[in-house]
C-alpha positions as CSV (number, residue, x, y, z in Angstrom):
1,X,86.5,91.6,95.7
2,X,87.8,89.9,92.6
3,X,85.2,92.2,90.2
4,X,86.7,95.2,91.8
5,X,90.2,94.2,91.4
6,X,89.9,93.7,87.6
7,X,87.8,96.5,87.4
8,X,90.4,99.1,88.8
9,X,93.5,96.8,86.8
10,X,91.2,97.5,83.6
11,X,90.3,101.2,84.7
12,X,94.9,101.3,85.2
13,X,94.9,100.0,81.6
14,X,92.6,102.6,79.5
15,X,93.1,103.3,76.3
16,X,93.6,99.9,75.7
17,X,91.1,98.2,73.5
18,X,89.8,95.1,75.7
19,X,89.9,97.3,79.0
20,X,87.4,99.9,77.2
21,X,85.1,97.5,76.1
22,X,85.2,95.0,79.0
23,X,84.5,98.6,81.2
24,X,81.6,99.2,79.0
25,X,80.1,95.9,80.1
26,X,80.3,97.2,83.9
27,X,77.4,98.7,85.1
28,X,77.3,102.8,85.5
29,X,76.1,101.7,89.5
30,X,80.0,100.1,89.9
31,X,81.6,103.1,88.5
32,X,79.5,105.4,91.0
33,X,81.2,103.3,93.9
34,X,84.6,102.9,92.9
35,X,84.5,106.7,92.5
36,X,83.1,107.2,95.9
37,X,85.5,104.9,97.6
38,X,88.4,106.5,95.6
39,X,87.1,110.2,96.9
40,X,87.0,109.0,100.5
41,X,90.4,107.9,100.6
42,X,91.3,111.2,98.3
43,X,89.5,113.4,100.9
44,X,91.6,111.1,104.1
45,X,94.5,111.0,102.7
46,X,94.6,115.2,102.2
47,X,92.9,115.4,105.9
48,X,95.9,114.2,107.3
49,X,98.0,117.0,105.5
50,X,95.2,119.9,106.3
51,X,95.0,118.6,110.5
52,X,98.8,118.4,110.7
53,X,99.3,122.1,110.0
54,X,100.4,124.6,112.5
55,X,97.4,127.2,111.7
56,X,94.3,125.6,110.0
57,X,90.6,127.3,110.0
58,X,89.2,124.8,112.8
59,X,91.9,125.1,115.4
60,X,89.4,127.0,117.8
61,X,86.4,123.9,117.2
62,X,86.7,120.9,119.0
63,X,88.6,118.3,117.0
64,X,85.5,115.5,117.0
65,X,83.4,118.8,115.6
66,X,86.4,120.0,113.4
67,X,86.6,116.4,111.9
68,X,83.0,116.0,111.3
69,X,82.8,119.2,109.5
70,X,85.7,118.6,107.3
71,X,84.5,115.3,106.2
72,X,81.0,117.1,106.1
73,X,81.7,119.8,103.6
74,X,85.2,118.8,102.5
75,X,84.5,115.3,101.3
76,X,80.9,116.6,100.2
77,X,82.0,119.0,98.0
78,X,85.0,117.2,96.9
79,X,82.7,114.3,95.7
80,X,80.8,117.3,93.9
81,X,83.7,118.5,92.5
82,X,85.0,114.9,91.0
83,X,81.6,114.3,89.9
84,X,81.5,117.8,88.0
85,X,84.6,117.5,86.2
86,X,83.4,114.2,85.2
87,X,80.2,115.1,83.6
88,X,82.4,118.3,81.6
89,X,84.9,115.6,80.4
90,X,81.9,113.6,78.8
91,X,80.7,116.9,77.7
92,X,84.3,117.3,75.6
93,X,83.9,114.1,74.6
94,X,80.4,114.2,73.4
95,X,81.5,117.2,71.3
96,X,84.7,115.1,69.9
97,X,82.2,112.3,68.8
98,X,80.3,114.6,67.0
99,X,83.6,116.3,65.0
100,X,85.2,112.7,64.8
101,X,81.8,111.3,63.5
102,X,81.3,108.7,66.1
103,X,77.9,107.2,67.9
104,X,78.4,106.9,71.7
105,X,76.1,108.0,74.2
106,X,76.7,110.7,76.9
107,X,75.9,107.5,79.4
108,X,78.8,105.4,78.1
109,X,80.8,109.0,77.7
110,X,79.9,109.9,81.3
111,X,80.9,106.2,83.1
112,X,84.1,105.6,80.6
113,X,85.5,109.2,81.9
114,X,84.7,107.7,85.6
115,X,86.1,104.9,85.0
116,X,89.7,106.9,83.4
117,X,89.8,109.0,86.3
118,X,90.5,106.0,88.8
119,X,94.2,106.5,87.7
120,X,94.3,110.2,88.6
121,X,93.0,109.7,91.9
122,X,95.0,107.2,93.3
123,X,97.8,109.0,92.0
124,X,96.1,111.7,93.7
125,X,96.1,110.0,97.0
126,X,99.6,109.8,96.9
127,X,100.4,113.9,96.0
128,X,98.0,114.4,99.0
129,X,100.0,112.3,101.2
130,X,103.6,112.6,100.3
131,X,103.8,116.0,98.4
132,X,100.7,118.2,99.5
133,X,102.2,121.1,98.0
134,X,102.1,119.7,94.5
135,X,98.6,119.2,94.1
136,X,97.2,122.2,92.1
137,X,99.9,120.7,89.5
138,X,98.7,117.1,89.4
139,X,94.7,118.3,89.1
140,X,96.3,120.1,85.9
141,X,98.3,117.5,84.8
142,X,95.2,115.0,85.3
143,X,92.5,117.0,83.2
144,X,95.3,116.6,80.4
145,X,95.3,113.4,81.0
146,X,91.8,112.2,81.2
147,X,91.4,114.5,78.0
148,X,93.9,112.9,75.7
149,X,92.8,109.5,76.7
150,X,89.2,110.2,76.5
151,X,90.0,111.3,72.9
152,X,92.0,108.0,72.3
153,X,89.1,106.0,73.9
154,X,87.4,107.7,71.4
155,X,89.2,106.9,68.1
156,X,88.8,103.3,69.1
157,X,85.1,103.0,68.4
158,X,84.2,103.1,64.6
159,X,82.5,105.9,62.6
160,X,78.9,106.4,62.5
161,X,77.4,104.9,58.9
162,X,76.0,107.0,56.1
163,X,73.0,105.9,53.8
């Protein structure tokens, strides 16, 4: 419990120098379940916004089928989703290394950008619960986000060497 703890207070303090590096020591496997566990309680905490309305598509199922389906495809392709975005972030930031000169590999590209996005989701967790309305905003606002910081991340590492 204490890894996880300092792993999500390091993943909170991205850009920073020591949390970037002391993430990089963190095996790709621990970034995999952090962002599982963070999409779960993403996916529950919007469930209880999308069951709670007056007219939603699985008013005519029954509620234990309505629930397994929504966790089913909802949380399946909301996992899909996260993951996708994830792997174009790395993408950008592959293409920055290459422009800023830098030597990183998608890998490390691919589990910093998991890592940067624990912010965004548990900030998304909230949205979902409190204001449910707002979240096409805050998925905005977060690609900014992870994309300015990603570029920072970045910046931190030094340039590539010539001969």
């Amino acid at each position: 419990m204490k890894k996880w703890i300092h792993i999500v207070k390091n993943s909170f303090a991205l850009p920073k120098k020591d949390a970037v590096f002391f993430l990089n020591r963190i095996p790709i496997i621990d970034a995999i379940v952090l962002l599982t566990v963070l999409t779960v309680f993403a996916s529950v905490a919007y469930s209880f916004h999308f069951f709670t309305q007056d007219h939603h598509e699985f008013q005519s199922l029954p509620t234990a089928i309505a629930i397994v389906y929504y966790f089913g495809i909802y949380f399946t392709l909301f996992l899909f989703g996260v993951i996708l975005c994830i792997s174009v972030l790395a993408s950008f930031g592959l293409l920055f290394c290459g422009v800023t000169r830098r030597k990183l590999a998608y890998r490390l590209l691919w589990k910093t950008s998991a890592f940067l996005c624990t912010l965004p989701l548990f900030i998304y967790l909230a949205v979902a619960l409190l204001l449910p309305a707002f979240i096409p905003e805050w998925v905005i606002i977060s690609c900014f986000y992870a994309i300015i910081t990603l570029f920072l991340i970045i910046l931190k590492y030094p340039h590539m060497r010539t001969k």
